[in-house]
NUFIDO-839122 format. One record per residue: x, y, z of N, C-alpha, C, O in turn; residue number from 1. Coordinates in nm, 3 decimals. Example, Ala and Ser with C-alpha at 12.3 -4.5 7.8 and 13.67 -1.06 7.14 Angstrom:
// residues 2
{nc1->1.319, nc2->-0.569, nc3->0.780, cac1->1.230, cac2->-0.450, cac3->0.780, cc1->1.320, cc2->-0.330, cc3->0.780, oc1->1.424, oc2->-0.332, oc3->0.846, seke->1}
{nc1->1.285, nc2->-0.225, nc3->0.708, cac1->1.367, cac2->-0.106, cac3->0.714, cc1->1.290, cc2->0.003, cc3->0.787, oc1->1.341, oc2->0.114, oc3->0.804, seke->2}
// end
This chain:
// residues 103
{nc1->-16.460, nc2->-1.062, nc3->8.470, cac1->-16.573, cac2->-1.000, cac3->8.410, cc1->-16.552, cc2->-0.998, cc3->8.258, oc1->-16.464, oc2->-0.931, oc3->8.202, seke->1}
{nc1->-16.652, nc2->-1.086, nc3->8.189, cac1->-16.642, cac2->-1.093, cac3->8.021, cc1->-16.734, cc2->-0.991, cc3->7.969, oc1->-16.856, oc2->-0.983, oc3->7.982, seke->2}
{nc1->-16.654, nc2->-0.916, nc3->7.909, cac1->-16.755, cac2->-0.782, cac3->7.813, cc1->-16.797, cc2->-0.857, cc3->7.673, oc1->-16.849, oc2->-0.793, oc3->7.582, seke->3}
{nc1->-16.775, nc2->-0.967, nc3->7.666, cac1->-16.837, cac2->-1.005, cac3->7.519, cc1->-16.939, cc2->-1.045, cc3->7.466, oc1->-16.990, oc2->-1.049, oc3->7.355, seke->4}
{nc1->-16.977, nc2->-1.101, nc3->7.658, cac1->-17.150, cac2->-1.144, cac3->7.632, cc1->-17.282, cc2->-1.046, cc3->7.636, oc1->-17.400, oc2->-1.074, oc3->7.615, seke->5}
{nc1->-17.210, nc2->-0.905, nc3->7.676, cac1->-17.274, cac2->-0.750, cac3->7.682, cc1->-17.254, cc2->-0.660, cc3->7.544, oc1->-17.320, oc2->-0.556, oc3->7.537, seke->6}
{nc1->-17.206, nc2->-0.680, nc3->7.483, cac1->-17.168, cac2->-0.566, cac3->7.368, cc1->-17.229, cc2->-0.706, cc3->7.221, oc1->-17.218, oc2->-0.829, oc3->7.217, seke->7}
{nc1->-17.282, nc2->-0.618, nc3->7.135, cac1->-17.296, cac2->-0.659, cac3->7.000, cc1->-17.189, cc2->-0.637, cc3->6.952, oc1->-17.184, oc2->-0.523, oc3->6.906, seke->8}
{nc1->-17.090, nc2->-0.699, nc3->6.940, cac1->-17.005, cac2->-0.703, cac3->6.837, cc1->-17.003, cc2->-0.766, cc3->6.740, oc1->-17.064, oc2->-0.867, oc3->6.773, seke->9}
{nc1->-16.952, nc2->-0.787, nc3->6.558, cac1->-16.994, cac2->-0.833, cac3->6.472, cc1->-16.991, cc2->-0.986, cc3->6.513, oc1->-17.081, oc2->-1.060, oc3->6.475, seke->10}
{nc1->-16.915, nc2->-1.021, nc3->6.570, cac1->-16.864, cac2->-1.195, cac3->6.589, cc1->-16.965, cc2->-1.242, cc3->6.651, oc1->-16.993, oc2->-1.360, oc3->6.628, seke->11}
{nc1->-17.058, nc2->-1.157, nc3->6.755, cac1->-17.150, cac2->-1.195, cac3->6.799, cc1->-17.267, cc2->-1.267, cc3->6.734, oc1->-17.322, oc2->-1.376, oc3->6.720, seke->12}
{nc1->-17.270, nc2->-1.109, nc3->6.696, cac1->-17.424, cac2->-1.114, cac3->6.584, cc1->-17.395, cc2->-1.217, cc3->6.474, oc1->-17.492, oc2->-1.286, oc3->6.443, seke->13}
{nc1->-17.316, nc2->-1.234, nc3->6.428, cac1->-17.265, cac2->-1.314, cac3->6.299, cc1->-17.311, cc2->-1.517, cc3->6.386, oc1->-17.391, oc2->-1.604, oc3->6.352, seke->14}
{nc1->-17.230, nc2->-1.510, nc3->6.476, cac1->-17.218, cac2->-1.643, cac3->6.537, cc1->-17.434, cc2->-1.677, cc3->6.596, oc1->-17.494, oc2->-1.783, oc3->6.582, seke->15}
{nc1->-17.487, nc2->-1.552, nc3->6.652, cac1->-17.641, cac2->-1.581, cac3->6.695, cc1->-17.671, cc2->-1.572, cc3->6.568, oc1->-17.787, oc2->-1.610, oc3->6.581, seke->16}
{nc1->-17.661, nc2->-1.554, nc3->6.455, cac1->-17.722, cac2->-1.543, cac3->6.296, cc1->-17.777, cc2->-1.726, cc3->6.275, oc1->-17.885, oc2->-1.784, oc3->6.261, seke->17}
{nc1->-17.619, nc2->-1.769, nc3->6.283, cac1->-17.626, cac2->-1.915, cac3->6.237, cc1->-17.457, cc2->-1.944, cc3->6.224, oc1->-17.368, oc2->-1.881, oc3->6.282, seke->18}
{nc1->-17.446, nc2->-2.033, nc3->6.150, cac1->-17.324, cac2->-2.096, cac3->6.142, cc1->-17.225, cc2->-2.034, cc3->6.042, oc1->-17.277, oc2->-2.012, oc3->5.933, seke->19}
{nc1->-17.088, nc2->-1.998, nc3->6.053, cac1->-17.026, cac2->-1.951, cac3->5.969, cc1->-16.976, cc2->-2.034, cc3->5.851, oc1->-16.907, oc2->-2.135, oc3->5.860, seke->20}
{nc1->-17.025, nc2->-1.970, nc3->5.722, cac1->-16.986, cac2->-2.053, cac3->5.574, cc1->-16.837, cc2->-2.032, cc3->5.567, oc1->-16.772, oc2->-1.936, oc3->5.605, seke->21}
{nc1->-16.794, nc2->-2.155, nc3->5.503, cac1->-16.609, cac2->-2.153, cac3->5.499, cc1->-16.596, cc2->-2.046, cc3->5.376, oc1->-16.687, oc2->-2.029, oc3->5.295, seke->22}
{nc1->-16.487, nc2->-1.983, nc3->5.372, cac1->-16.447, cac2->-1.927, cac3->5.224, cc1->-16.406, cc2->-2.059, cc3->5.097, oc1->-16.366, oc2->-2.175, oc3->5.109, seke->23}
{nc1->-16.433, nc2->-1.986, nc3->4.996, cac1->-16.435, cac2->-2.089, cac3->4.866, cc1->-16.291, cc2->-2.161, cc3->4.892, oc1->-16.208, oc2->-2.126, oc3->4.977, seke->24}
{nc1->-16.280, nc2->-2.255, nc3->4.814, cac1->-16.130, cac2->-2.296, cac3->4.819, cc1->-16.047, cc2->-2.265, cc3->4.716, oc1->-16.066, oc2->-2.314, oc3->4.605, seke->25}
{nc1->-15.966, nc2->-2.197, nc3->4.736, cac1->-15.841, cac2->-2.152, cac3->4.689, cc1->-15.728, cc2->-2.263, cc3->4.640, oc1->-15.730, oc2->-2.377, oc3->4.686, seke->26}
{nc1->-15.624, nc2->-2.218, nc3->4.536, cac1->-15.541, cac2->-2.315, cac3->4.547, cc1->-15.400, cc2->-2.268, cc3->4.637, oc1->-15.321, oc2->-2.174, oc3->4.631, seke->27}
{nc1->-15.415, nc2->-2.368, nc3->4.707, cac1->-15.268, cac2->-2.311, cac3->4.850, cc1->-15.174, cc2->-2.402, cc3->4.777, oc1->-15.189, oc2->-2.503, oc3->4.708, seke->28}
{nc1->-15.028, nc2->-2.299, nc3->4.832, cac1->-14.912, cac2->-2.352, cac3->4.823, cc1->-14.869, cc2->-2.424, cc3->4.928, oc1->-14.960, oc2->-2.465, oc3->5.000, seke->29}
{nc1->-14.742, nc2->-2.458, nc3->4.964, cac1->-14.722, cac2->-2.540, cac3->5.102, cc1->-14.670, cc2->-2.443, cc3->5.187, oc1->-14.580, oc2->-2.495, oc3->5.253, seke->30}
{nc1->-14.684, nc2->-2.335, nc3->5.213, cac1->-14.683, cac2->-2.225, cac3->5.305, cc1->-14.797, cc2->-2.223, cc3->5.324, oc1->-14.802, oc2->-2.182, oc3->5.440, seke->31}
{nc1->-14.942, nc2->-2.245, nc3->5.277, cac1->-15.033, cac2->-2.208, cac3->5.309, cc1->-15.059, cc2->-2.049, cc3->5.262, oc1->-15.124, oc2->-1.980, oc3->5.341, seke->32}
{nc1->-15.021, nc2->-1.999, nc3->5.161, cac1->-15.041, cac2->-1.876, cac3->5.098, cc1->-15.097, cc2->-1.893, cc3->4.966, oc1->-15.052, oc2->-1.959, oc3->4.872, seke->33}
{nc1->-15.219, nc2->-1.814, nc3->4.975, cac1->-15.292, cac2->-1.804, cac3->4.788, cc1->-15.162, cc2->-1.830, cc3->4.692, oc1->-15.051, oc2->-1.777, oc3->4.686, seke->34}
{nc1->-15.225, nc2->-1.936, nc3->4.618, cac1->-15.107, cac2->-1.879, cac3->4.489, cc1->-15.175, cc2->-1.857, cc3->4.381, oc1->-15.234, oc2->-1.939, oc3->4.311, seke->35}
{nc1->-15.163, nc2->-1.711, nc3->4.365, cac1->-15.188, cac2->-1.626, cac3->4.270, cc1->-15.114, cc2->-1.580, cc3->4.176, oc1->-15.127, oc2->-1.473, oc3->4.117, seke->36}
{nc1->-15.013, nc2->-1.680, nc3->4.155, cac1->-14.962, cac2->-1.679, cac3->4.027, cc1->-15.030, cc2->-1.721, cc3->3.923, oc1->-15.023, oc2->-1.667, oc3->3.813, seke->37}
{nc1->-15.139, nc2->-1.876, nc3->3.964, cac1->-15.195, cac2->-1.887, cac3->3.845, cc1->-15.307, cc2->-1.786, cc3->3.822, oc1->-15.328, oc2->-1.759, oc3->3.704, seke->38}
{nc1->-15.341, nc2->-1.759, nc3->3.865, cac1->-15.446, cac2->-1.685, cac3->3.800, cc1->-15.378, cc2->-1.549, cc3->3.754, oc1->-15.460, oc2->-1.486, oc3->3.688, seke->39}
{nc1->-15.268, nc2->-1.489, nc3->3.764, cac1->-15.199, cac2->-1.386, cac3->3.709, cc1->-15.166, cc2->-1.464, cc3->3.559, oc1->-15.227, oc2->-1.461, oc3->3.452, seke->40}
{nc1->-15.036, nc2->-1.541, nc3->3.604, cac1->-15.038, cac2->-1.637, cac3->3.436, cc1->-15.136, cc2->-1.681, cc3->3.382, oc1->-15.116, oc2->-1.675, oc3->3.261, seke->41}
{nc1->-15.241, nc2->-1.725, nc3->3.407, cac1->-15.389, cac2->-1.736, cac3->3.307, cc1->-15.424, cc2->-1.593, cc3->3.236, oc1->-15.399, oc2->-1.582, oc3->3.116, seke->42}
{nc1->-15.474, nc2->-1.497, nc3->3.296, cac1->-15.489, cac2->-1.365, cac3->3.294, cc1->-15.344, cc2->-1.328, cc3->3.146, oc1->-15.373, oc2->-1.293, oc3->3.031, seke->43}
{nc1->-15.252, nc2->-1.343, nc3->3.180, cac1->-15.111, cac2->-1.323, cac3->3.085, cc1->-15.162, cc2->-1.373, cc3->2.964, oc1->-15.190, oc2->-1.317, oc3->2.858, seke->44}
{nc1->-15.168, nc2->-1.507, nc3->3.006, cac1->-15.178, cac2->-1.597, cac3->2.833, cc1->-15.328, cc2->-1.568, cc3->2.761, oc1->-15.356, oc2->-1.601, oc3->2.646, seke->45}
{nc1->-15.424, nc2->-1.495, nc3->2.858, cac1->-15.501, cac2->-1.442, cac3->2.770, cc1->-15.472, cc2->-1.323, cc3->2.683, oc1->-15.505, oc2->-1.301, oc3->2.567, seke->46}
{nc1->-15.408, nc2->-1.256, nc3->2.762, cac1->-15.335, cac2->-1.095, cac3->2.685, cc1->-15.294, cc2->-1.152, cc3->2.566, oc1->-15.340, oc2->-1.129, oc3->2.454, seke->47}
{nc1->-15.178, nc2->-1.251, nc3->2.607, cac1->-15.092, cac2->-1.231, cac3->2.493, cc1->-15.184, cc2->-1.319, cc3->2.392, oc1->-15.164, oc2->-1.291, oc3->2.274, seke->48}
{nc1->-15.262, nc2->-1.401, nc3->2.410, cac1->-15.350, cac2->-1.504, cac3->2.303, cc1->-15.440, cc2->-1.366, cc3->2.203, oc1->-15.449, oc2->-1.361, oc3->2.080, seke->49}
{nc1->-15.510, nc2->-1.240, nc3->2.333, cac1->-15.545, cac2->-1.183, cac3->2.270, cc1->-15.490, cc2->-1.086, cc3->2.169, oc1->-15.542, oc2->-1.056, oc3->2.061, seke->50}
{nc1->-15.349, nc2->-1.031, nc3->2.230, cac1->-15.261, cac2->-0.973, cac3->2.143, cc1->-15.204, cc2->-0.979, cc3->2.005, oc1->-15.179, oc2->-0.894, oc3->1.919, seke->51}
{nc1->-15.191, nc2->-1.129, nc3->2.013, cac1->-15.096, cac2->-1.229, cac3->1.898, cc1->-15.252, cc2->-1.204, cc3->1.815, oc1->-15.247, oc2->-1.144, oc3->1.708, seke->52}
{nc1->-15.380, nc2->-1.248, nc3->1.862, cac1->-15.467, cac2->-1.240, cac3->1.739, cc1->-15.487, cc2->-1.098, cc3->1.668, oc1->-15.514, oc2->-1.089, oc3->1.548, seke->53}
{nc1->-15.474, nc2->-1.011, nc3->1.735, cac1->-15.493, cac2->-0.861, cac3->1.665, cc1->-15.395, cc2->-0.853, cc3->1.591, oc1->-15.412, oc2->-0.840, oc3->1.470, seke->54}
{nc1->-15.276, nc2->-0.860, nc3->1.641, cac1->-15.176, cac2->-0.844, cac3->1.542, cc1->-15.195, cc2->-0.909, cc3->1.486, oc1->-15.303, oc2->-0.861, oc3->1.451, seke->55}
{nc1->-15.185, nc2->-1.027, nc3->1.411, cac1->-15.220, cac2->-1.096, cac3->1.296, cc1->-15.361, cc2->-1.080, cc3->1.204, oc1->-15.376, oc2->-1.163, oc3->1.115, seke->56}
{nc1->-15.425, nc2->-1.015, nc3->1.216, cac1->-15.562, cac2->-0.970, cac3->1.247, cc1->-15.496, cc2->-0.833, cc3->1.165, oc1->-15.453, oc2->-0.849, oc3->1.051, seke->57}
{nc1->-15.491, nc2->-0.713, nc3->1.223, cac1->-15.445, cac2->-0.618, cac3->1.186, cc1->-15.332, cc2->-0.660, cc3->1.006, oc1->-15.362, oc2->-0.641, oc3->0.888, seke->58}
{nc1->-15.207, nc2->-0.718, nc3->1.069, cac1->-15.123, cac2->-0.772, cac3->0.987, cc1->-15.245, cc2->-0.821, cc3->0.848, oc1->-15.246, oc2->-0.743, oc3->0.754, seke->59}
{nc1->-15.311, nc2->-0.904, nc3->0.842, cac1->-15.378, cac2->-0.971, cac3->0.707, cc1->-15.443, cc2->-0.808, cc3->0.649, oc1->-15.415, oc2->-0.759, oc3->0.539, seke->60}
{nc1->-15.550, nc2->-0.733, nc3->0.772, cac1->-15.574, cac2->-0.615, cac3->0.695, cc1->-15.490, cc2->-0.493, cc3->0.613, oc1->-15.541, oc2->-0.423, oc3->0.525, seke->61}
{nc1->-15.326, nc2->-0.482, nc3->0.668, cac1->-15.251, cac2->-0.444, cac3->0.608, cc1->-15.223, cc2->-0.480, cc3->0.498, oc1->-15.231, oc2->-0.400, oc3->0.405, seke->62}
{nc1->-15.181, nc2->-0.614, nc3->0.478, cac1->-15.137, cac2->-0.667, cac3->0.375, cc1->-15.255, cc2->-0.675, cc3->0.269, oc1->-15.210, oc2->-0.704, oc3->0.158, seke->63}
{nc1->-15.410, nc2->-0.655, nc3->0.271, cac1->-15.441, cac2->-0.630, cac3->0.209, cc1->-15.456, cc2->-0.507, cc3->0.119, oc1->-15.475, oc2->-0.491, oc3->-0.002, seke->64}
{nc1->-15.442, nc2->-0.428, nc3->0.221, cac1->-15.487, cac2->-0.249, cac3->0.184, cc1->-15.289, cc2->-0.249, cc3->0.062, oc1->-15.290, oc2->-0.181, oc3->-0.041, seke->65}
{nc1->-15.157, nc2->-0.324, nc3->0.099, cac1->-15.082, cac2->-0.319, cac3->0.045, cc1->-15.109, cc2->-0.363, cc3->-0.105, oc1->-15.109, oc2->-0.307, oc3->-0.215, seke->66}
{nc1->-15.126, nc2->-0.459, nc3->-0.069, cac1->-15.143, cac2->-0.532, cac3->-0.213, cc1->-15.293, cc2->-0.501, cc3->-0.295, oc1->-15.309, oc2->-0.562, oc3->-0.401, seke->67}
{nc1->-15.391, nc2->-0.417, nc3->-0.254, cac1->-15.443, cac2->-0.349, cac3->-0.316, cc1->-15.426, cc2->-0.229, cc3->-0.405, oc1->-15.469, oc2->-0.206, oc3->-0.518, seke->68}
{nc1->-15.337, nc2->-0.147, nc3->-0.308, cac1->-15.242, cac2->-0.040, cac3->-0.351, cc1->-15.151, cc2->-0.076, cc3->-0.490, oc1->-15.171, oc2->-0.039, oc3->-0.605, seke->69}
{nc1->-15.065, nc2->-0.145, nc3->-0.447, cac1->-14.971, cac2->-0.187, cac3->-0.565, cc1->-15.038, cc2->-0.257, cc3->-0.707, oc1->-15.022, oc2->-0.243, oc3->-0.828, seke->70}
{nc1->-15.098, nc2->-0.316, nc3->-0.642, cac1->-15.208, cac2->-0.329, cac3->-0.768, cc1->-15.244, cc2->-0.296, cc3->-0.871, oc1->-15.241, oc2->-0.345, oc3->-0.984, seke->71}
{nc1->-15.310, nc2->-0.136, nc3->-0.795, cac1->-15.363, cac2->-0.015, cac3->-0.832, cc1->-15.272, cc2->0.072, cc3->-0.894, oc1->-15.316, oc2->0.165, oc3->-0.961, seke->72}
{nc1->-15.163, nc2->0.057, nc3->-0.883, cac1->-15.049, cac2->0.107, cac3->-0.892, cc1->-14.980, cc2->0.040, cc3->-1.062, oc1->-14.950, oc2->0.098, oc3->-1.166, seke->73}
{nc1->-14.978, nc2->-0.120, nc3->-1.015, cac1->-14.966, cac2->-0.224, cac3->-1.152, cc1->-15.066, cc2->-0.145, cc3->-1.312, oc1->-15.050, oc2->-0.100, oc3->-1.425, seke->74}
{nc1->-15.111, nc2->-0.159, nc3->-1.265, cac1->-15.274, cac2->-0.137, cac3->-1.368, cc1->-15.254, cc2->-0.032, cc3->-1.431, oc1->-15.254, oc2->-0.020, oc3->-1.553, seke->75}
{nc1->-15.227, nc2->0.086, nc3->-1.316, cac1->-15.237, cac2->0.241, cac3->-1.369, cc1->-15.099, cc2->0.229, cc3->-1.502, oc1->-15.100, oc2->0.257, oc3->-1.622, seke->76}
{nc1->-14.985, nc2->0.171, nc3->-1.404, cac1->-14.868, cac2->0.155, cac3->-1.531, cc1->-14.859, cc2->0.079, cc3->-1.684, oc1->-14.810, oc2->0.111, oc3->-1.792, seke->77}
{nc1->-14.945, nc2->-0.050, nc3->-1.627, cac1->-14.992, cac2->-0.080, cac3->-1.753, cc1->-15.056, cc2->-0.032, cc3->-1.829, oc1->-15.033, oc2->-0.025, oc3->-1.950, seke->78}
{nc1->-15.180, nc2->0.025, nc3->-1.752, cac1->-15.312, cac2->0.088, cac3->-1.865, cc1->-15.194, cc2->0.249, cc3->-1.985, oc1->-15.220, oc2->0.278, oc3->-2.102, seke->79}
{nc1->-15.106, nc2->0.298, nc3->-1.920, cac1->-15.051, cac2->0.405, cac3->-1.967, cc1->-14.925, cc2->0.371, cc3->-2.064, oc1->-14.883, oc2->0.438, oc3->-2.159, seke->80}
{nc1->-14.875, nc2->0.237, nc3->-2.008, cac1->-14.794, cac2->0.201, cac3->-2.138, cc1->-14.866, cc2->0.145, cc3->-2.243, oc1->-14.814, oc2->0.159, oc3->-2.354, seke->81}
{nc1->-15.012, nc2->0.063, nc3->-2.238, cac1->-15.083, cac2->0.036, cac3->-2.326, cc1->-15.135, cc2->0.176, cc3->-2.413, oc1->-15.116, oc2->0.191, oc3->-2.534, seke->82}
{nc1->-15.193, nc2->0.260, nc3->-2.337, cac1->-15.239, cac2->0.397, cac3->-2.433, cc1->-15.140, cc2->0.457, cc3->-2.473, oc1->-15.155, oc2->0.511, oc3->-2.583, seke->83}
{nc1->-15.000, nc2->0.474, nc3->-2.402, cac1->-14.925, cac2->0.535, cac3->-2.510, cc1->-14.858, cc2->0.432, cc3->-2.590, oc1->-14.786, oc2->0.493, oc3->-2.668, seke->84}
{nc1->-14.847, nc2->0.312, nc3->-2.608, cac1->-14.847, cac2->0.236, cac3->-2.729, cc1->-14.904, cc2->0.279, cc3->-2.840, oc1->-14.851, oc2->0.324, oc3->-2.941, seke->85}
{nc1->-15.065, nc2->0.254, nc3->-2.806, cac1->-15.167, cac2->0.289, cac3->-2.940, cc1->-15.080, cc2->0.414, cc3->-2.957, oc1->-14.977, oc2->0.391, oc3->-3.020, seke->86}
{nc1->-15.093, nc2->0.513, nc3->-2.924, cac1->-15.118, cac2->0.677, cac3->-2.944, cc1->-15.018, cc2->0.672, cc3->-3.046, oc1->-15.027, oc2->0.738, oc3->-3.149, seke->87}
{nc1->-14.863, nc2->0.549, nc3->-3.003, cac1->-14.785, cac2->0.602, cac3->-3.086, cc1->-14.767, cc2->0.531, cc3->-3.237, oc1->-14.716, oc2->0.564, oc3->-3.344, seke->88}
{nc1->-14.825, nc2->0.435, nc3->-3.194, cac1->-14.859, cac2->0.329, cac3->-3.339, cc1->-14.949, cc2->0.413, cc3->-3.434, oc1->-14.931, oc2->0.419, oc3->-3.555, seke->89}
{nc1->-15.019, nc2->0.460, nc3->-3.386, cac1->-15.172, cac2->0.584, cac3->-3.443, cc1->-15.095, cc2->0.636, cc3->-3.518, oc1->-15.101, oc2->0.631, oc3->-3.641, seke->90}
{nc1->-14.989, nc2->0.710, nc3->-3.431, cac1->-14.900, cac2->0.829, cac3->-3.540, cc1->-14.817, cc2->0.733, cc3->-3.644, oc1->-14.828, oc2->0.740, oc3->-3.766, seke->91}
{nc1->-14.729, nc2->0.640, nc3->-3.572, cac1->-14.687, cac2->0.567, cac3->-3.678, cc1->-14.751, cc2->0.526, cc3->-3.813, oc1->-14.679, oc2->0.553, oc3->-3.909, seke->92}
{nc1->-14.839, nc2->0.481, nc3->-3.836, cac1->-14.941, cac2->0.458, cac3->-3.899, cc1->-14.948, cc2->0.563, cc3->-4.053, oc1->-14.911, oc2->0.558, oc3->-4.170, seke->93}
{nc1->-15.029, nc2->0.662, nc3->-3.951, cac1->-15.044, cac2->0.801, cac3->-4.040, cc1->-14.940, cc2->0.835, cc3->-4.057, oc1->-14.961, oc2->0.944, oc3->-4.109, seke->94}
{nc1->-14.815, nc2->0.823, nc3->-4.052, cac1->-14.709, cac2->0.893, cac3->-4.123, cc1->-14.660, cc2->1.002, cc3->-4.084, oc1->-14.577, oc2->1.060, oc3->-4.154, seke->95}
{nc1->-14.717, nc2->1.069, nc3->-3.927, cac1->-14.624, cac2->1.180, cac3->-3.850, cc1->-14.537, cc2->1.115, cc3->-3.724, oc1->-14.546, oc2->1.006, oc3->-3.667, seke->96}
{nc1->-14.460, nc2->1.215, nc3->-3.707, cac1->-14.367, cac2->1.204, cac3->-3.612, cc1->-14.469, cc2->1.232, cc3->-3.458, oc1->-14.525, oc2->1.341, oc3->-3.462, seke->97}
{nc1->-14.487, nc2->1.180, nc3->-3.378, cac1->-14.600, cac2->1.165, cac3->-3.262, cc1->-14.510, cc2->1.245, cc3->-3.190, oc1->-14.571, oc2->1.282, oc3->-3.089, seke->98}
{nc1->-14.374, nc2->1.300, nc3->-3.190, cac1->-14.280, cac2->1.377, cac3->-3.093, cc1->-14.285, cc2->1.507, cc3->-3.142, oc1->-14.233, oc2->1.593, oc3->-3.070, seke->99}
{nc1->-14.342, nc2->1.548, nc3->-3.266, cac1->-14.290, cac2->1.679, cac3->-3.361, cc1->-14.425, cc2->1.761, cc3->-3.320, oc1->-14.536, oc2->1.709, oc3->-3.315, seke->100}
{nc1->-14.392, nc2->1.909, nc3->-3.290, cac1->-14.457, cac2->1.966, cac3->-3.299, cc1->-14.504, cc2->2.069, cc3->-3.418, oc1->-14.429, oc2->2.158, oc3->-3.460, seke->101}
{nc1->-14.668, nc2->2.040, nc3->-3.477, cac1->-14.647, cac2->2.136, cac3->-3.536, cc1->-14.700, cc2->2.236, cc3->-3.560, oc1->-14.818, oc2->2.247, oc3->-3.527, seke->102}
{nc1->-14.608, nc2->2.384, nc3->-3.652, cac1->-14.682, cac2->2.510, cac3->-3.608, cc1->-14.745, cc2->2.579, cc3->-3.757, oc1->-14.810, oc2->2.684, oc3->-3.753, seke->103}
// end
């Protein structure tokens, strides 16, 4: 006595539907097991492709904000040895001591 031709079971209904579609094809190893390594190592070398670009990415924006800084830094030292140049040539000039205070 077969209970399979009495009960809806999915295999049933699936098989009176129509014909069963194969699953996509995979790439098999010679065990016959997914190998899902590549698609883990694909997945990897995107990380790290994406990684390596930020950091370098990041890295150029650093190095700008640095060498903006120092720059800024250059300038300020110059602009202050230039004004106290004049200031002290000024005094030189006129004939006081630019260090003397007087009361």
């Amino acid at each position: 006595m077969s209970l399979s031709g009495s009960l809806n079971t999915p295999r049933s209904l699936a098989e009176s539907a129509g014909a069963r579609q194969p699953p996509p094809a995979r790439p098999v190893d010679d065990t016959g097991l997914v190998d899902k390594c590549a698609t883990i190592g694909h997945m990897n070398a995107v990380k790290i492709l994406l990684v390596t670009a930020a950091l370098i990415l990041i890295g150029m924006v650093a190095w700008w904000l640095i060498k903006m800084l120092f720059g800024a830094v250059f300038y300020l030292i110059v602009g202050a040895l230039v004004v106290g140049g004049g200031w002290y040539l000024y005094n030189k000039v006129r004939g006081t001591d630019p260090w003397r205070v007087r009361r």
